[in-house]
N, C-alpha and C positions, 0 to 999 in steps of 0.2 A: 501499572496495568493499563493496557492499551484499551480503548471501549470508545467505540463507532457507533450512534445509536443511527436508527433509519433505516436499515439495511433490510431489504425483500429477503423472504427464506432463500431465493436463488443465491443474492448476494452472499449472502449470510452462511453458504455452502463455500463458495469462490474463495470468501475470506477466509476460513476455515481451512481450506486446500491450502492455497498460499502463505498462511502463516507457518504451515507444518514445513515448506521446502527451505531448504540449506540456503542457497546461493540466487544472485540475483538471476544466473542463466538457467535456474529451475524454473525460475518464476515466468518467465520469458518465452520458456520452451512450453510449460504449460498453457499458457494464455496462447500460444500460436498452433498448439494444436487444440484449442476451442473452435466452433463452427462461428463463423463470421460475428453472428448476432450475438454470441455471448463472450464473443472479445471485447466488445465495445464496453461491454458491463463488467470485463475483469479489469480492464484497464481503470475504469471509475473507480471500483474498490480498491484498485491497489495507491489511489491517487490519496483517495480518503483516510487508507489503513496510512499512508506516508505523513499526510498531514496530520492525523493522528500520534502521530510520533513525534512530529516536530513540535506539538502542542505540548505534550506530555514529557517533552526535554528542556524546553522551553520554562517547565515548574521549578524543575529539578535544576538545570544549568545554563541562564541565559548566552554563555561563549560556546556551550553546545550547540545550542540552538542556532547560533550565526555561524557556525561554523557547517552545519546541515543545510541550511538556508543557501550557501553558499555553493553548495553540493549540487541542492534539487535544482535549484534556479539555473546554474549551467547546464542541466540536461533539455533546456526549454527552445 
């Protein structure tokens, strides 16, 4: 299980949307139709919710993990 603590009720909403969509161009399409000021805050959460994952595979699979690592970091 995935778990971000820190998260404002606003985040904590964003994250919640975002966890429920399919694909990564839901996610994309959602956050670009957010009003300027709360893209910049779904972007942070989805940054968190990803490292959150790569922590959390990282338990479970360390070749997962570099192989994720190798994923995010190219998108940089």
């Amino acid at each position: 299980m995935i778990q971000v603590d820190g998260f404002s009720k606003q985040q904590r909403a964003l994250a919640d949307i975002m966890w429920g969509l399919e694909t990564e161009e839901e996610v994309q399409s959602f956050i670009e139709g957010l009003p300027k000021a709360q893209q910049q805050d779904a972007e942070t959460v989805l940054s968190m919710l990803t490292w959150a994952m790569i922590d959390t595979f990282e338990q479970v699979d360390p070749v997962i993990t570099q192989e994720l690592n190798k994923i995010f970091h190219s998108k940089d």
